[in-house]
N, CA, C and O atoms as a GROMACS GRO file, in nm:
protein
  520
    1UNK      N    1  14.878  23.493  27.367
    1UNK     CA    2  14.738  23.526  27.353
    1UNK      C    3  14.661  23.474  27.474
    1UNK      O    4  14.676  23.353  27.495
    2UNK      N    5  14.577  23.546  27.564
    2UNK     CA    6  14.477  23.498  27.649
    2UNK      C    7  14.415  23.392  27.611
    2UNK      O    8  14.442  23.351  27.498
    3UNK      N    9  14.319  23.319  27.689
    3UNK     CA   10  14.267  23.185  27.640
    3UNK      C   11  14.109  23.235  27.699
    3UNK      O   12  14.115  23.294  27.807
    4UNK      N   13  14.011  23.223  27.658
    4UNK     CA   14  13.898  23.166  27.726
    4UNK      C   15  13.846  23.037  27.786
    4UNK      O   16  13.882  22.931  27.736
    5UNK      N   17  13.774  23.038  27.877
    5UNK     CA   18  13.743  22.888  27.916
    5UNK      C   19  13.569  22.892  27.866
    5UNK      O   20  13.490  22.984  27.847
    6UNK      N   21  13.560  22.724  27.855
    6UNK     CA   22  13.403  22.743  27.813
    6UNK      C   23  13.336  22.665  27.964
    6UNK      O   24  13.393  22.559  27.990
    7UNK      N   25  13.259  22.693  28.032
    7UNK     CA   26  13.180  22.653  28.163
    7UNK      C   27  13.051  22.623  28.130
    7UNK      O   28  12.977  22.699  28.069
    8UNK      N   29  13.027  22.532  28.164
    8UNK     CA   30  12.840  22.467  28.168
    8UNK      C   31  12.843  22.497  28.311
    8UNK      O   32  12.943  22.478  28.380
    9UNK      N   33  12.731  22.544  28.355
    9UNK     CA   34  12.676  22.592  28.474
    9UNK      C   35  12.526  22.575  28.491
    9UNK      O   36  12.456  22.627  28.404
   10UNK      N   37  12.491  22.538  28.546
   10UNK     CA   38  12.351  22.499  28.551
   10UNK      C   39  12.265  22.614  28.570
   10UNK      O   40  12.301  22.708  28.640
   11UNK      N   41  12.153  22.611  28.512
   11UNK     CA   42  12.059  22.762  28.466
   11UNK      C   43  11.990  22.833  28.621
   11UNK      O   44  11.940  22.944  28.638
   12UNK      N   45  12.011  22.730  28.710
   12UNK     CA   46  11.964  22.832  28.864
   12UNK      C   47  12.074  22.899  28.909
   12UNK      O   48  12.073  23.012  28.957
   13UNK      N   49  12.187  22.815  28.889
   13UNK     CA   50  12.354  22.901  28.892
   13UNK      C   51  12.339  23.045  28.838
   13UNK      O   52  12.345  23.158  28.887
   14UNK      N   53  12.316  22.992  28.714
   14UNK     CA   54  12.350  23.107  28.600
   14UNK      C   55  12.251  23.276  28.643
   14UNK      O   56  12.288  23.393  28.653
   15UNK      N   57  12.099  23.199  28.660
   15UNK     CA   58  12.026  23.348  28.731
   15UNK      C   59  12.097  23.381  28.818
   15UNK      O   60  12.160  23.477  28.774
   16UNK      N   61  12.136  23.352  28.952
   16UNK     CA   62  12.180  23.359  29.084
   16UNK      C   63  12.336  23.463  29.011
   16UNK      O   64  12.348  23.583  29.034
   17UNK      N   65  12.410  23.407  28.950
   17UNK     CA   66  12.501  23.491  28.921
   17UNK      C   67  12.462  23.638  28.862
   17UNK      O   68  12.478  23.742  28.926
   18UNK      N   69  12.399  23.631  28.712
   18UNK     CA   70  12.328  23.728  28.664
   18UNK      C   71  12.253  23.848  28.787
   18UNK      O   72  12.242  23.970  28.767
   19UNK      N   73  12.224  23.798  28.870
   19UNK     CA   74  12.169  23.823  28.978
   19UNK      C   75  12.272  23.906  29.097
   19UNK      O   76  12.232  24.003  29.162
   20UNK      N   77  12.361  23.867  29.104
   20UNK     CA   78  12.468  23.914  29.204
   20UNK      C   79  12.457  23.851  29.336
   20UNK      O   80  12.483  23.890  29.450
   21UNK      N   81  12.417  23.760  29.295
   21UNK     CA   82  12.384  23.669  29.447
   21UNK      C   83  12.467  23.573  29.464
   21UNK      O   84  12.481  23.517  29.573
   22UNK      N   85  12.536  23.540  29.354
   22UNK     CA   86  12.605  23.432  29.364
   22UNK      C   87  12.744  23.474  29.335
   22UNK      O   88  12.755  23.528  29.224
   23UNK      N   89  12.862  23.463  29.412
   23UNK     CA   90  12.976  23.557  29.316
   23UNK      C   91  13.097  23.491  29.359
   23UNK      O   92  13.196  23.548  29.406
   24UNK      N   93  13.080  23.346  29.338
   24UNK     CA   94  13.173  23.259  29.323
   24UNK      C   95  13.101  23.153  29.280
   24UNK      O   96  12.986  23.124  29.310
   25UNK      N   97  13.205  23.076  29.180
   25UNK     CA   98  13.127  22.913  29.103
   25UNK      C   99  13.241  22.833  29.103
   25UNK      O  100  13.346  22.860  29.045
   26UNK      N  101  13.213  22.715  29.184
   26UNK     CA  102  13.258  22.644  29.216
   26UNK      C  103  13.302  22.510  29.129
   26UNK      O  104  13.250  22.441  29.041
   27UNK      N  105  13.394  22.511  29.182
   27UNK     CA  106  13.504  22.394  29.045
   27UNK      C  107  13.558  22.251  29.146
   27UNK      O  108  13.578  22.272  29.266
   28UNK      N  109  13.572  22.155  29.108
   28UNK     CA  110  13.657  22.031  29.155
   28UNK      C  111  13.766  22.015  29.112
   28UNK      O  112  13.847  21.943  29.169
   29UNK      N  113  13.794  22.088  28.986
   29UNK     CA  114  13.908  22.065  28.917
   29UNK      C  115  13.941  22.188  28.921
   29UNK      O  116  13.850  22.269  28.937
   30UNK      N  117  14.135  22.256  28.900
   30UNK     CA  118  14.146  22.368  28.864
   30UNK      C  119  14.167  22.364  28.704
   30UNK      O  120  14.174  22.261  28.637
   31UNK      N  121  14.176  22.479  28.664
   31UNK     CA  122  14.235  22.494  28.545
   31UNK      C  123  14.364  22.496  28.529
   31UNK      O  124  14.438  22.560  28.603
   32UNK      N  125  14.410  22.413  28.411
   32UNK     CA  126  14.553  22.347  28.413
   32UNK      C  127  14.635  22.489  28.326
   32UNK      O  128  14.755  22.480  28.301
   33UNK      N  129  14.558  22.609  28.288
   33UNK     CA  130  14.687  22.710  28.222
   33UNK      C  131  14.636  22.780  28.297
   33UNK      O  132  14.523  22.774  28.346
   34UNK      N  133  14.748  22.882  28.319
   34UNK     CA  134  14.674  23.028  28.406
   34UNK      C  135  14.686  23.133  28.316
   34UNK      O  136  14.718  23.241  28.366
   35UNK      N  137  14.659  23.126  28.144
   35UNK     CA  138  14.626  23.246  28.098
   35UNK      C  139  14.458  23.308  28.068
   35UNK      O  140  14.419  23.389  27.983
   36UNK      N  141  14.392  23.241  28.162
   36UNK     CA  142  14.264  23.248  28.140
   36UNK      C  143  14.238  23.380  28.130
   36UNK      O  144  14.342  23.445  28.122
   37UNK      N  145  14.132  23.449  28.128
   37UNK     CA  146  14.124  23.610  28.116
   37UNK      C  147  13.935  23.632  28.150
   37UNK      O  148  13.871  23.711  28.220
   38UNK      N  149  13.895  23.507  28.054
   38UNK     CA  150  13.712  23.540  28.027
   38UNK      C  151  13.664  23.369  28.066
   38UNK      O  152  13.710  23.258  28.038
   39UNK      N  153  13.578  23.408  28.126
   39UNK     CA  154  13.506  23.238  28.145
   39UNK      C  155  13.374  23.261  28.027
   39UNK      O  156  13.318  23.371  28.032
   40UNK      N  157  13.338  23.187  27.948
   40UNK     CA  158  13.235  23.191  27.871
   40UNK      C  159  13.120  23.067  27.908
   40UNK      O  160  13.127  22.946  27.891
   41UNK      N  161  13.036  23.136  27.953
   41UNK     CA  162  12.917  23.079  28.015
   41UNK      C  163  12.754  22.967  27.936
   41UNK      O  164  12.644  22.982  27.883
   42UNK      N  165  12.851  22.862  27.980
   42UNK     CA  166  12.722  22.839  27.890
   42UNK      C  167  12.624  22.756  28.008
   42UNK      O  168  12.658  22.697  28.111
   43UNK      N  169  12.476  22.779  27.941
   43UNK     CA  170  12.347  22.777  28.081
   43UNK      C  171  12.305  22.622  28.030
   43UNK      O  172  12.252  22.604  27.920
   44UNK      N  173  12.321  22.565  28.078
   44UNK     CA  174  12.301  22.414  28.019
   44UNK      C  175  12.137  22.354  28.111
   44UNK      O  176  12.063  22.440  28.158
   45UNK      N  177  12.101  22.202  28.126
   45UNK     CA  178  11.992  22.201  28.143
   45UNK      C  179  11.892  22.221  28.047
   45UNK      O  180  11.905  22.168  27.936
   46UNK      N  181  11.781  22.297  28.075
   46UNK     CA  182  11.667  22.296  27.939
   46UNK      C  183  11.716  22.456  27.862
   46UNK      O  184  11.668  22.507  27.762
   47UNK      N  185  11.808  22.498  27.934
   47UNK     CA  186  11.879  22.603  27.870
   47UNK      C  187  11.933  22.582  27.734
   47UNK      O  188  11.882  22.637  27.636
   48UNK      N  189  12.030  22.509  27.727
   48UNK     CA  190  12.150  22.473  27.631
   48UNK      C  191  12.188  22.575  27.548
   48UNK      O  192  12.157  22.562  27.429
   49UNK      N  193  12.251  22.675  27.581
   49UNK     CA  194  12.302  22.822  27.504
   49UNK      C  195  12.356  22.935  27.579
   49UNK      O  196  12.310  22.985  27.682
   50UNK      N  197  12.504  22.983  27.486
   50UNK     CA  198  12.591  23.023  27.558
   50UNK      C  199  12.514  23.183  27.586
   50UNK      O  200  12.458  23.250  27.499
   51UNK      N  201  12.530  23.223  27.745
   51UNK     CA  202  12.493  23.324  27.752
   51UNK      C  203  12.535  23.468  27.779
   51UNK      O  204  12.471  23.573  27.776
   52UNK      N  205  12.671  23.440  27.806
   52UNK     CA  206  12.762  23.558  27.814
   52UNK      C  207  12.861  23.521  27.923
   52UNK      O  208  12.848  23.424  27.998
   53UNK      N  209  12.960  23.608  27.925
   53UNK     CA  210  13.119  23.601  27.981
   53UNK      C  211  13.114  23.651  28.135
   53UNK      O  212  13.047  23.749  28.167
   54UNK      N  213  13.181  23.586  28.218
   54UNK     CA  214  13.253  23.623  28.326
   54UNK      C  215  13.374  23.666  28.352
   54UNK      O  216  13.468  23.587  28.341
   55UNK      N  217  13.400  23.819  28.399
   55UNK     CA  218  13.532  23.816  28.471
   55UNK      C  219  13.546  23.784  28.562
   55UNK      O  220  13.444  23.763  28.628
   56UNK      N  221  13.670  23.760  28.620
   56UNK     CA  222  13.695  23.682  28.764
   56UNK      C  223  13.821  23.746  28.798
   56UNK      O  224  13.899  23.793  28.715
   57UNK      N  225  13.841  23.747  28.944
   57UNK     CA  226  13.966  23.815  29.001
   57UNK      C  227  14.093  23.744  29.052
   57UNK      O  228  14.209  23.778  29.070
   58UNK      N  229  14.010  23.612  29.070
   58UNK     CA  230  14.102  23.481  29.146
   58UNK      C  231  14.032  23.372  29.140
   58UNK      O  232  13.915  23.379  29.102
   59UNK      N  233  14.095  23.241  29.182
   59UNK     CA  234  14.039  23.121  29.202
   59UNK      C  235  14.110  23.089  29.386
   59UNK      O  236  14.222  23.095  29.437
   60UNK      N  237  14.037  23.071  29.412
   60UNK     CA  238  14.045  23.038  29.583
   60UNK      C  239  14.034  22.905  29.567
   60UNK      O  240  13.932  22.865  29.512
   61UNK      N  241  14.164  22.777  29.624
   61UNK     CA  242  14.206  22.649  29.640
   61UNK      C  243  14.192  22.644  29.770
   61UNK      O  244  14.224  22.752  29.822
   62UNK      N  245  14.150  22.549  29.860
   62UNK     CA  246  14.208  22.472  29.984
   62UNK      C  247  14.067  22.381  30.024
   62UNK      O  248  13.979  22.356  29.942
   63UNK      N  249  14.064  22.335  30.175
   63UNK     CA  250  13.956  22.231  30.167
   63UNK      C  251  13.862  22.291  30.143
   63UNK      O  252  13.869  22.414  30.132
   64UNK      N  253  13.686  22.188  30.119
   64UNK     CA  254  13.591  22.234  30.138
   64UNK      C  255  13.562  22.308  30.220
   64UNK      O  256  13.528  22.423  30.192
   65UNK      N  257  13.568  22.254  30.359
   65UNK     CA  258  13.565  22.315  30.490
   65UNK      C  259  13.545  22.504  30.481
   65UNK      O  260  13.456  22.588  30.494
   66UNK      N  261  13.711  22.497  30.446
   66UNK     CA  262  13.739  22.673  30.447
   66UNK      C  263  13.712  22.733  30.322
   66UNK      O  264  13.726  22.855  30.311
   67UNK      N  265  13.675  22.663  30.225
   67UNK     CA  266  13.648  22.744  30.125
   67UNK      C  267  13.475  22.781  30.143
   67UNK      O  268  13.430  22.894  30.124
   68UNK      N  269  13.400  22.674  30.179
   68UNK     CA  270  13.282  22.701  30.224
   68UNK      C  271  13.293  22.827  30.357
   68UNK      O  272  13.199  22.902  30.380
   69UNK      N  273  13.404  22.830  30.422
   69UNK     CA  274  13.372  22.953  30.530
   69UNK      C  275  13.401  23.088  30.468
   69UNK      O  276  13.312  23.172  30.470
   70UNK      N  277  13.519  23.117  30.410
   70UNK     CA  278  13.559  23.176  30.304
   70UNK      C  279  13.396  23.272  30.189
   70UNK      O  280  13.354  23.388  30.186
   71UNK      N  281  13.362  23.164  30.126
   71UNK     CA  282  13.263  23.234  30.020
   71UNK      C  283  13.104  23.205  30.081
   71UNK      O  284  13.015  23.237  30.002
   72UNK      N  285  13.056  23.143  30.226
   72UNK     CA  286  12.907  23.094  30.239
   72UNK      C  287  12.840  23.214  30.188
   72UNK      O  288  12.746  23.187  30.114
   73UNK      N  289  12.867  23.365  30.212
   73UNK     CA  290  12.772  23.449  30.204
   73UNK      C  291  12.712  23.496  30.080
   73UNK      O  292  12.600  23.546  30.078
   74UNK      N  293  12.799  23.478  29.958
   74UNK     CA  294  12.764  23.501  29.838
   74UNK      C  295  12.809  23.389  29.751
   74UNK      O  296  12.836  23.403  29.631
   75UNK      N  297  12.817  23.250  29.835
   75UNK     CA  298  12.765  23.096  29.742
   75UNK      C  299  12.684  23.103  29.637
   75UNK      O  300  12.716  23.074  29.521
   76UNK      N  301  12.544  23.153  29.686
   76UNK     CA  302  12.452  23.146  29.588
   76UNK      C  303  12.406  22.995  29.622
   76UNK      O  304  12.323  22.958  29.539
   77UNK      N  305  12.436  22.896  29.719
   77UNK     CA  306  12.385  22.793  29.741
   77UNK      C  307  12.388  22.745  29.891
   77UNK      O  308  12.458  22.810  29.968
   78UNK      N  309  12.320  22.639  29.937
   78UNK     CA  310  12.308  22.561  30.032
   78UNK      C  311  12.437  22.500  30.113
   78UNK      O  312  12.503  22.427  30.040
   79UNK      N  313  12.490  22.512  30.247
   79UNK     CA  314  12.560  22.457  30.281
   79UNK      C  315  12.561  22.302  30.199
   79UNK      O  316  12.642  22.256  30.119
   80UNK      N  317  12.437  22.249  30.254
   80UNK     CA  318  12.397  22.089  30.191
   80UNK      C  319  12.455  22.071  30.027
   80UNK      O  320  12.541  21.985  30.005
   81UNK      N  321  12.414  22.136  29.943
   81UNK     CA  322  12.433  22.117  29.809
   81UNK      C  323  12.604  22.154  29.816
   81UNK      O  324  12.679  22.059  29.795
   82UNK      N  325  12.650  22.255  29.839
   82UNK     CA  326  12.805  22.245  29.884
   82UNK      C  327  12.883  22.131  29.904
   82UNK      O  328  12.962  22.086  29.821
   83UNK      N  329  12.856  22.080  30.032
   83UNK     CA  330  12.920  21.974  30.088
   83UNK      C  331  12.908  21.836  30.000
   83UNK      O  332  12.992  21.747  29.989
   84UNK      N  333  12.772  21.846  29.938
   84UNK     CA  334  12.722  21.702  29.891
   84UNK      C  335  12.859  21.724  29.737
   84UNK      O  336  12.946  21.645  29.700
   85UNK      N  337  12.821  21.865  29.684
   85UNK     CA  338  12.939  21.848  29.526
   85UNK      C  339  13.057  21.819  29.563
   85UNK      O  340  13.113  21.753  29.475
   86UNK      N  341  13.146  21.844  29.686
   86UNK     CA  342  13.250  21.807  29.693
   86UNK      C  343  13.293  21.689  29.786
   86UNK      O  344  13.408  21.676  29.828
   87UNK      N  345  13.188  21.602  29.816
   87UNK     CA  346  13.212  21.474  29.876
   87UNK      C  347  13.313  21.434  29.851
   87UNK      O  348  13.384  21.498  29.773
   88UNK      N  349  13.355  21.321  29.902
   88UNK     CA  350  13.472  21.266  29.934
   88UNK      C  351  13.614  21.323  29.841
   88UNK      O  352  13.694  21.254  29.777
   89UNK      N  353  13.613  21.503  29.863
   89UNK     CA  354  13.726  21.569  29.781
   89UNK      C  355  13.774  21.651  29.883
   89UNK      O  356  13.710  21.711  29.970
   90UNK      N  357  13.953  21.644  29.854
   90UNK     CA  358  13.981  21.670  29.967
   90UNK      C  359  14.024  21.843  29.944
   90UNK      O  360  14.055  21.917  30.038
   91UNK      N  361  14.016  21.899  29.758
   91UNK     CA  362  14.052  22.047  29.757
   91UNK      C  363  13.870  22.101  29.690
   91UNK      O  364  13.797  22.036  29.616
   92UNK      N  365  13.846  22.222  29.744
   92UNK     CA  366  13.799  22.287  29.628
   92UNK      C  367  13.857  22.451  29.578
   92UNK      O  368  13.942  22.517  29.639
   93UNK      N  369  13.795  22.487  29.469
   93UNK     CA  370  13.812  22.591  29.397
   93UNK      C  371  13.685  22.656  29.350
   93UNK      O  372  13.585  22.624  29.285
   94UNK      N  373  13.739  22.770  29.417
   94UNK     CA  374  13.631  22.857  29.432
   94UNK      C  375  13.644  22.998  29.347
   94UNK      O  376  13.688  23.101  29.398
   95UNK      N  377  13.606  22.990  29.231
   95UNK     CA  378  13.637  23.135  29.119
   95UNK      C  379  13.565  23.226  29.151
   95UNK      O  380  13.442  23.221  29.166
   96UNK      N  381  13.671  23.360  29.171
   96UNK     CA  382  13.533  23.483  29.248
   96UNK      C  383  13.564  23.544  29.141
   96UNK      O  384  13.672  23.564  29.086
   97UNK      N  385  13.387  23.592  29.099
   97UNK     CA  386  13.355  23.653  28.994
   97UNK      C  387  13.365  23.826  29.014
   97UNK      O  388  13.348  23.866  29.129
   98UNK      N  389  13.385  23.903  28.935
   98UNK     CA  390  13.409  24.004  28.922
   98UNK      C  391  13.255  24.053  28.841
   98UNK      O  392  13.190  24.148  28.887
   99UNK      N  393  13.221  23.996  28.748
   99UNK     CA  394  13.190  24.100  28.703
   99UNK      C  395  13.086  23.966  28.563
   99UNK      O  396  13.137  23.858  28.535
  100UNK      N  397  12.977  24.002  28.514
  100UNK     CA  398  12.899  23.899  28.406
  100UNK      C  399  12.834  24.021  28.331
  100UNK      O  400  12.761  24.106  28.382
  101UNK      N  401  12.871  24.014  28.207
  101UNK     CA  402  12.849  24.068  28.135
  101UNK      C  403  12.720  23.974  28.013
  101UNK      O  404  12.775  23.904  27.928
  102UNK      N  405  12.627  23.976  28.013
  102UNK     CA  406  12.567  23.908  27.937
  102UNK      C  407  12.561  23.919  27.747
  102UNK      O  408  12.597  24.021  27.690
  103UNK      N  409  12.533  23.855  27.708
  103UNK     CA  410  12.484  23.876  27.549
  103UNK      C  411  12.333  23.928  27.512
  103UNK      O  412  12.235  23.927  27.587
  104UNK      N  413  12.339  23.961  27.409
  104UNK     CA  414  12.227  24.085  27.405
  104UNK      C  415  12.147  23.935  27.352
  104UNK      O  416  12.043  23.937  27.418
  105UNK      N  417  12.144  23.852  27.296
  105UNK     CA  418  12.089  23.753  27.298
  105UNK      C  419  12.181  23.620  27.316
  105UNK      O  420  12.304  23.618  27.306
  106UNK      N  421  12.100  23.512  27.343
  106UNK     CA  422  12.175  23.353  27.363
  106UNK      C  423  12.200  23.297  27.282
  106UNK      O  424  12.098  23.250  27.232
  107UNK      N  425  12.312  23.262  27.215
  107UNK     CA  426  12.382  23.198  27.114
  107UNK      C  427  12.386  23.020  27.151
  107UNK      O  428  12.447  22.958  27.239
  108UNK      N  429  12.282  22.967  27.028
  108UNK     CA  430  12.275  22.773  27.026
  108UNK      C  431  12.424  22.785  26.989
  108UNK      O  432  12.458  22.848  26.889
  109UNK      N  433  12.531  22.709  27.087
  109UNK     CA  434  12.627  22.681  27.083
  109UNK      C  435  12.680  22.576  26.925
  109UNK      O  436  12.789  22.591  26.870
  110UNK      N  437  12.590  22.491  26.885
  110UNK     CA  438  12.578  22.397  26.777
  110UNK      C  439  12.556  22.493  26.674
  110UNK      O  440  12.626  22.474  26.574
  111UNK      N  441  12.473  22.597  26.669
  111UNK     CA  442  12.430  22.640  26.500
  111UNK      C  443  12.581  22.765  26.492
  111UNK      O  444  12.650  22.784  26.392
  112UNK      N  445  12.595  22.826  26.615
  112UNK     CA  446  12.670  22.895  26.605
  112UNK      C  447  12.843  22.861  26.537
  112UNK      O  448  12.905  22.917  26.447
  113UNK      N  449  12.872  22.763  26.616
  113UNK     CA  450  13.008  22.731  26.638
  113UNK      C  451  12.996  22.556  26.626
  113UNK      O  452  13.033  22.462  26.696
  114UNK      N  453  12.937  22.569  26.524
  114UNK     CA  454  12.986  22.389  26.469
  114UNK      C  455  13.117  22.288  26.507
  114UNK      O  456  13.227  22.312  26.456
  115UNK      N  457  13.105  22.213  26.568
  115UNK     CA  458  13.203  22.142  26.606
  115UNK      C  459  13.247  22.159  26.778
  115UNK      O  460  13.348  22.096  26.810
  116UNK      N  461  13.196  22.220  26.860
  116UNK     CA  462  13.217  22.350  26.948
  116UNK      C  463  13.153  22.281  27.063
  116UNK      O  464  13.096  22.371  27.124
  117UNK      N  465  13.137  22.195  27.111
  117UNK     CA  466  13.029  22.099  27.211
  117UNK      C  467  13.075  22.140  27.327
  117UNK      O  468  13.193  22.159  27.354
  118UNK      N  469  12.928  22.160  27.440
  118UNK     CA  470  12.930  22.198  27.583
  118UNK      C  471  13.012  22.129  27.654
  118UNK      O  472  13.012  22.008  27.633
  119UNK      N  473  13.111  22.185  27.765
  119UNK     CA  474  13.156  22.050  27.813
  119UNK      C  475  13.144  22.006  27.925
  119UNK      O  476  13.102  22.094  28.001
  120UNK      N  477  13.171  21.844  28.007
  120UNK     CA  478  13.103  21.824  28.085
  120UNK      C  479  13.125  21.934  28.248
  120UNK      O  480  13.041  21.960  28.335
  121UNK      N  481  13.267  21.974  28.236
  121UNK     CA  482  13.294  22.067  28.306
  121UNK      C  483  13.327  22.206  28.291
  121UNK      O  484  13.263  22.307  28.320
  122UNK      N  485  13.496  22.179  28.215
  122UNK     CA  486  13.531  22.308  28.110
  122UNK      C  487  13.605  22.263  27.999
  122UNK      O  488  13.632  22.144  27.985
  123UNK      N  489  13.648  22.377  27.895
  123UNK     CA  490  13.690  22.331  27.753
  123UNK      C  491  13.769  22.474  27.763
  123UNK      O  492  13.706  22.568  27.810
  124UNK      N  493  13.899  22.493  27.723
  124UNK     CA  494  13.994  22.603  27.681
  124UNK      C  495  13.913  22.583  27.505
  124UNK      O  496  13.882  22.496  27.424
  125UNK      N  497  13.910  22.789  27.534
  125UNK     CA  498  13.871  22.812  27.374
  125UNK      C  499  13.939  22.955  27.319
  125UNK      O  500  13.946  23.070  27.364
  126UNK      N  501  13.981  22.895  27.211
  126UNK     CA  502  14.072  23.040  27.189
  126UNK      C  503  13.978  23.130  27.134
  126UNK      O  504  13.872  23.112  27.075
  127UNK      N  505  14.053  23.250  27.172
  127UNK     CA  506  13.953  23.407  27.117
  127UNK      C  507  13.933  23.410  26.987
  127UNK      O  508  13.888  23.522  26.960
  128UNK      N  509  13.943  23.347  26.893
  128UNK     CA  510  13.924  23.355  26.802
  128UNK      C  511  13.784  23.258  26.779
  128UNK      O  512  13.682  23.306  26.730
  129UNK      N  513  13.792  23.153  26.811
  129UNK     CA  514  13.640  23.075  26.908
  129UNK      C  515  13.540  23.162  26.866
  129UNK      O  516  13.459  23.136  26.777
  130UNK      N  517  13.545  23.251  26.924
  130UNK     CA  518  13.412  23.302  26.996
  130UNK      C  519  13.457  23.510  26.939
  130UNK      O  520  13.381  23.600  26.972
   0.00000   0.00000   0.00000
């Protein structure tokens, strides 16, 4: 069975993606299974509620350096804010998005899915989850 991942992304992220401006989101960590399929988005900040799914085509690994040369044009962010998230790290990962499909409305992660908490980075959630 595919897995979903659950992503907190911060809510200027989240427009900027929605947006098509942004079409990679950036990770420190990779994901430890590779049956991922859907990233499930949640807009955290004064947001706090999941707002709909990402497809993705790949995750791009190697230094900051080249991954910043690699994706600068559709970052969706600041060289500065770049460099500063991956300080003293010597890989990043860079998930290029395909495709955000939103929810016709934003689902409170708590009333919805009891037990179900944002996480500080990501959380594997099975399709049945959600």
């Amino acid at each position: 069975m595919l897995m979903k991942v659950l992503l907190s992304i911060k809510p200027q992220y989240v427009e900027k993606i929605i947006s098509g401006e942004k079409r990679y989101e950036f990770r420190k960590k990779e994901f430890k299974r590779k049956d991922i399929n859907t990233i499930v988005v949640y807009s955290s900040g004064n947001v706090r509620k999941l707002v709909g799914e990402i497809n993705f085509t790949s995750i791009l690994c190697d230094t900051p350096s080249i991954i910043w040369q690699k994706t600068q044009a559709k970052s969706g962010m600041t060289e500065d804010c770049f460099m500063q998230y991956y300080m003293n790290k010597d890989k990043a990962y860079a998930i290029a998005i395909d495709s955000f499909r939103p929810y016709k409305e934003p689902i409170d992660i708590i009333a919805k899915y009891p037990g179900v908490k944002a996480p500080q980075s990501y959380r594997y959630i099975d399709e049945s989850d959600f």
